[in-house]
Steps between C-alpha positions, in 0.01 A plus 500: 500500500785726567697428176276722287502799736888492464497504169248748427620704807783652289295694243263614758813672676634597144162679400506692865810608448507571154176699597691721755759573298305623193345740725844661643596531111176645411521744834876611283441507162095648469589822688752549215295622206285691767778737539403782289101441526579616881708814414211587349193382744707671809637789323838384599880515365649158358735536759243401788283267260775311473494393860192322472753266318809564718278460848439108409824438437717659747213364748586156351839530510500644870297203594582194307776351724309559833180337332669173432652477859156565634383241276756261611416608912109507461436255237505558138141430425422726749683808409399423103162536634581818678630639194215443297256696714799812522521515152077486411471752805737700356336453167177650604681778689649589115189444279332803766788723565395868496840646424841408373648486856267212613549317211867463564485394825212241386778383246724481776300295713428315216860361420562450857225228442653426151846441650323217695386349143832486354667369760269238664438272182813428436618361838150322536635318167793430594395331836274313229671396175772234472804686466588337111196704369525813735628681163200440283265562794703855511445554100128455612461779730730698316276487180217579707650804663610545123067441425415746758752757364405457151128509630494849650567761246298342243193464754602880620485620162154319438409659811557851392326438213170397672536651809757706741766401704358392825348196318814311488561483884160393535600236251799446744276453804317277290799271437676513803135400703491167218875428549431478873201273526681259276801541716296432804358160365822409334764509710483280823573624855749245589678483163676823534524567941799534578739380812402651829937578537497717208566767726359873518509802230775747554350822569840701460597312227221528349421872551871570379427299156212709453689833575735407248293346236285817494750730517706348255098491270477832535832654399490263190147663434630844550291527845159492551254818453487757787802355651788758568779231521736528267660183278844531696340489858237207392853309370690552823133346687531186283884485575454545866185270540668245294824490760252483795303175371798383414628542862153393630459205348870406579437459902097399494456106560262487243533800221251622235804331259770306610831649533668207322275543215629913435787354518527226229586618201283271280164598684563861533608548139193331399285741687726772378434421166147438563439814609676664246316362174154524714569849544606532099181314406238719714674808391392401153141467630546868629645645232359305194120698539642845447714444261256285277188742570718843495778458235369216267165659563302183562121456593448413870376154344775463246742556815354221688525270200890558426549473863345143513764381217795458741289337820325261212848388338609457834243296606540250214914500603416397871455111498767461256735702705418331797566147302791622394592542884410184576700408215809651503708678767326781686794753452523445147176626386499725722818641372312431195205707590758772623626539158172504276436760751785749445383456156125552520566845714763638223224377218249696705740816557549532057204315348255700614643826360537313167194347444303616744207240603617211310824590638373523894298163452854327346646610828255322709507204315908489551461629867184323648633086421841604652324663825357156549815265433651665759195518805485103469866434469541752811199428696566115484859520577406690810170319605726143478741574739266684737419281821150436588484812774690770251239452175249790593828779494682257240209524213484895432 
C-alpha cells in the first residue's frame, strides 16, 4: 500500500515546489514591464519607479541566507508555508497601494516572502532526490524560475493592454494563494522537520548580514529615494557590517553560516560567483524596460513580448543543463556557462546598437542558456557537499 505513495510522492513535491518557485520569478520579472506604466500612474521620476523593481530584490537578497537557516531551524515546510502567505499579503498590499511610497515597501515585503521561495525548494529537494539526479531535478526548477520569468512581462504587457497596473499583483496574490494550498497538501510534515540539535538563529550574525547585504544593495543601486547617504558612506556600512558578521559568526556555537564554510575557497567562490552573475542577470531585468520602451521605442506590449524571449530560451536550456550536470563534471559547465556568458553580455553591449530589436533578442538567446548552465552546475556543486543541517543557507 505504501509503494505507490512513494512513487507518486515525488511529483507531488516537484509540482509544490515548482509552484513556489514560479511565483518568486513571476513576483521578479512582471514588475519589469510595469516600470514606465507607474512613472506615469504616480506622476513619478524613473529614478523612484525603478524601486518597485529594486525593493524585491535587495529585500531578497537581504533575506535569502537567513530564510534558509530558518527553514533548516523551524522546518522547511513550515517556513515555505510562511512565505507563501508574506508574499500574497504583500501582493494585496501592492494591487491597492495609494502612492508610490507604499508600493515599495509592499515590494519589499514582498521579496522578503520571495526570498523564502527561492531558497526553501531547493533544500526541500535536496533532502528528497537521490543525489545521481539532483542535477536534472535543478534544470527543473531552474526552467521554471526561467517559466515564471518569461511569464511576467508578456502577461504585464497583456495587462496594460486590458487593464492598469494593479491587476498584475492581484494576479500575484492569486498565484501565490494556489502555490500554497498545493504546498500545504503536498509536502508532508515529517518529510522535511528537521533535528531538534540544529541549534538557534544568530541574531548578530544575522542582523550584520543584513546590514551589509543592504548596504552593499543600495550603493550598487545608487541609494534609495529620499535617502541622504551618500554611495561612499553606504560602501564603508557594507565593509564594516561585513567584518562584524564575520567576527560574529567566528565565536557563536552555532552561526547564521559556518565559519569553516567563509573560509573554503570552493564554497565561497561559488557564492561569489553566484552572486555576481545573479546580480548581472536582474540588472538586465532593470534596465532592459527602458531601454526597449524609451530608445527602441517599443509598445508596452511589444516590450513584454521581447522580454519573454530570453526567460523562454532559457527555460527550454534548463533540463538539458541540468543533465549535462549530472553528466559531466560540475565545474566544467559551469566554467562553461561562465564563458557563453562573457559572450552573451558583450553580444548584448554591440548588437543592440546594430540591429536594434533583432539585435537585443540575439543577445538573450546567447545570454539566457548560459545563465542556466551555470545555476545548475553551481547550485548542485554546492547543494552536494552541503550536510543535512547547512541546506536552508547552502541553496541561495
Amino acid at each position: 500500500m505504501t509503494r505507490p505513495t512513494e512513487r507518486r510522492a515525488p511529483l507531488s513535491i516537484l509540482v509544490a515546489l515548482a509552484s513556489a518557485t514560479l511565483t518568486a520569478s513571476l513576483g521578479i520579472s512582471i514588475a519589469s514591464v510595469l516600470l514606465p506604466s507607474l512613472t506615469r500612474s504616480f506622476g513619478t521620476t524613473v529614478s523612484e519607479a525603478q524601486w518597485v523593481m529594486l525593493a524585491y530584490l535587495v529585500a531578497v537578497t537581504v533575506t535569502i541566507v537567513s530564510a534558509g537557516r530558518l527553514g533548516d531551524l523551524l522546518g522547511h515546510r513550515r517556513v515555505l508555508i510562511a512565505g507563501l502567505v508574506i508574499f500574497a499579503a504583500a501582493s494585496v498590499l501592492s494591487a491597492t497601494a495609494p502612492s508610490i511610497g507604499v508600493l515599495v515597501l509592499a515590494r519589499a515585503c514582498q521579496g522578503a516572502g520571495g526570498a523564502i521561495l527561492i531558497a526553501l525548494p531547493m533544500s526541500i529537494a535536496r533532502d528528497m532526490v537521490p543525489s545521481g539526479h539532483l542535477g536534472a531535478f535543478m534544470g527543473l526548477l531552474g526552467t521554471t524560475s526561467a517559466a515564471g520569468t518569461a511569464l511576467g512581462p508578456a502577461l504585464g504587457g497583456l495587462i496594460l493592454a486590458w487593464s492598469d497596473w494593479r491587476m498584475a499583483f492581484w494576479l500575484l496574490a492569486g498565484m501565490a494563494g494556489l502555490a500554497l494550498v498545493v504546498a500545504v497538501l503536498a509536502i508532508r510534515r515529517d518529510g522535511t522537520r528537521p533535528p531538534a540539535t540544529f541549534g538557534s538563529l544568530d541574531p548578530l550574525g544575522t542582523a550584520a548580514l543584513i546590514v551589509a547585504l543592504g548596504a552593499y544593495s543600495l550603493a550598487a543601486s545608487g541609494g534609495a529615494p529620499g535617502l541622504p547617504a551618500s554611495t561612499a558612506f553606504l560602501v564603508s556600512a557594507a565593509l564594516a557590517a561585513t567584518v562584524i558578521f564575520v567576527a560574529v559568526v567566528a565565536r557563536v556555537r552555532t552561526p547564521l553560516v559556518p565559519v569553516t564554510v567563509l573560509l573554503d575557497r570552493r564554497t565561497g567562490t561559488a557564492f561569489a560567483m553566484n552572486s555576481l552573475i545573479g546580480t548581472v542577470m536582474m540588472a538586465t531585468l532593470v534596465v532592459g524596460p527602458f531601454f526597449l520602451t524609451f530608445s527602441l521605442e517599443l509598445e508596452e506590449a511589444e516590450v513584454g513580448l521581447v522580454l519573454a524571449v530570453g526567460p523562454v530560451v532559457a527555460a527550454l536550456a534548463g533540463v538539458p543543463a541540468g543533465r549535462l550536470t549530472d553528466r559531466f563534471d560540475a565545474r566544467r559547465v559551469m566554467v562553461a556557462g561562465l564563458v557563453q556568458t562573457m559572450l552573451g553580455l558583450l553580444c548584448l553591449a554591440f548588437l543592440p546598437r546594430i540591429f536594434g530589436v533583432g539585435g537585443y533578442i540575439a543577445a538573450l538567446i546567447v545570454l539566457t542558456p548560459a545563465f542556466q548552465m551555470f545555476i545548475a552546475a553551481n547550485n548542485t556543486a554546492v547543494l552536494s557537499g552541503a550536510s543535512q543541517a547547512q541546506r536552508g543557507w547552502s541553496a541561495p
